[in-house]
C-alpha positions in Angstrom: 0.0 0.0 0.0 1.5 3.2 -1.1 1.7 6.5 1.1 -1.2 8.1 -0.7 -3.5 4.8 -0.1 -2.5 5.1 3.9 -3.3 8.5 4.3 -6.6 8.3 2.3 -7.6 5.3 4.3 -6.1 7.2 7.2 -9.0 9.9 5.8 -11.7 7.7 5.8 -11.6 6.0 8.6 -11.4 9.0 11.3 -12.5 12.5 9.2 -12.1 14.3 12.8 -8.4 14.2 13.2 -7.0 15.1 9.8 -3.8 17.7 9.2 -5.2 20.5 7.0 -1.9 19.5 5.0 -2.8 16.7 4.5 -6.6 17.3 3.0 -4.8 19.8 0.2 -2.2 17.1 -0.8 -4.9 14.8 -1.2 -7.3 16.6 -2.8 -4.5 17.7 -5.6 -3.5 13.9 -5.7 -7.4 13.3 -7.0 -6.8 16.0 -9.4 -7.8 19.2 -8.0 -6.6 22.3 -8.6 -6.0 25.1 -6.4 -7.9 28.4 -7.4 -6.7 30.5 -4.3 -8.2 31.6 -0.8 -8.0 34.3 1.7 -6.8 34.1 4.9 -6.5 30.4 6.2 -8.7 29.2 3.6 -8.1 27.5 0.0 -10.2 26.6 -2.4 -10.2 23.9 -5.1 -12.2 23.1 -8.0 -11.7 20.0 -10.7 -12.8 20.3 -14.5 -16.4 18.4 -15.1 -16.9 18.7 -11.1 -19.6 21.3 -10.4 -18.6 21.2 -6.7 -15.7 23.2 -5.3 -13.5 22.3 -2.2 -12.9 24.6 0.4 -10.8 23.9 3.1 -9.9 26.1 6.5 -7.1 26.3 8.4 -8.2 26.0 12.2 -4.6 25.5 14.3 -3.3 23.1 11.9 -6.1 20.8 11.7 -9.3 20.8 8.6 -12.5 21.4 10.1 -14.4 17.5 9.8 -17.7 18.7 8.0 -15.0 19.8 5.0 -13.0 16.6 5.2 -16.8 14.5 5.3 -17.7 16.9 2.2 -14.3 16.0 0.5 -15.3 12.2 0.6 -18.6 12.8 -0.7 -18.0 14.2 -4.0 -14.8 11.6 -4.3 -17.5 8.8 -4.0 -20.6 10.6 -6.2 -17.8 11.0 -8.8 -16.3 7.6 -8.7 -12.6 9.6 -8.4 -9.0 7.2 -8.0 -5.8 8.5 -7.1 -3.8 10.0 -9.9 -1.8 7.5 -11.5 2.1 7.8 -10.6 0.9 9.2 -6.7 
């Protein structure tokens, strides 16, 4: 299992407790894009996805109902890791 697969089970399994560093890597692995953000947020967007990601900074860690919302569209949209990740 490759780094990526650990820390996107690592995701899934506990959505409370995840680095906010670690939400923006993975949602760039599935092919996001960063569009910006003020402050401690960023937002990301992916082409054919009308949804867009936005992720806050609170002391390091992503608030859980954005990490729960980041696992939702990966399911509805049937997303895998970029290959090479």
């Amino acid at each position: 299992m490759s780094k990526t697969e650990k820390l996107f089970d690592k995701v899934k399994n506990n959505p409370q407790d995840i680095r906010f560093d670690e939400i923006c890597k993975l949602a760039e692995i599935f092919g996001f894009r960063y569009k910006g953000g003020k402050g401690s947020h960023k937002v990301y967007s992916k082409k054919g996805i009308t949804e867009i990601l936005n992720f806050q900074n609170v002391r390091g860690k992503a608030k859980p109902y954005q990490v729960k919302q980041f696992l939702k569209i990966i399911e509805e949209h049937n997303l895998t890791i970029k290959e090479g990740q």
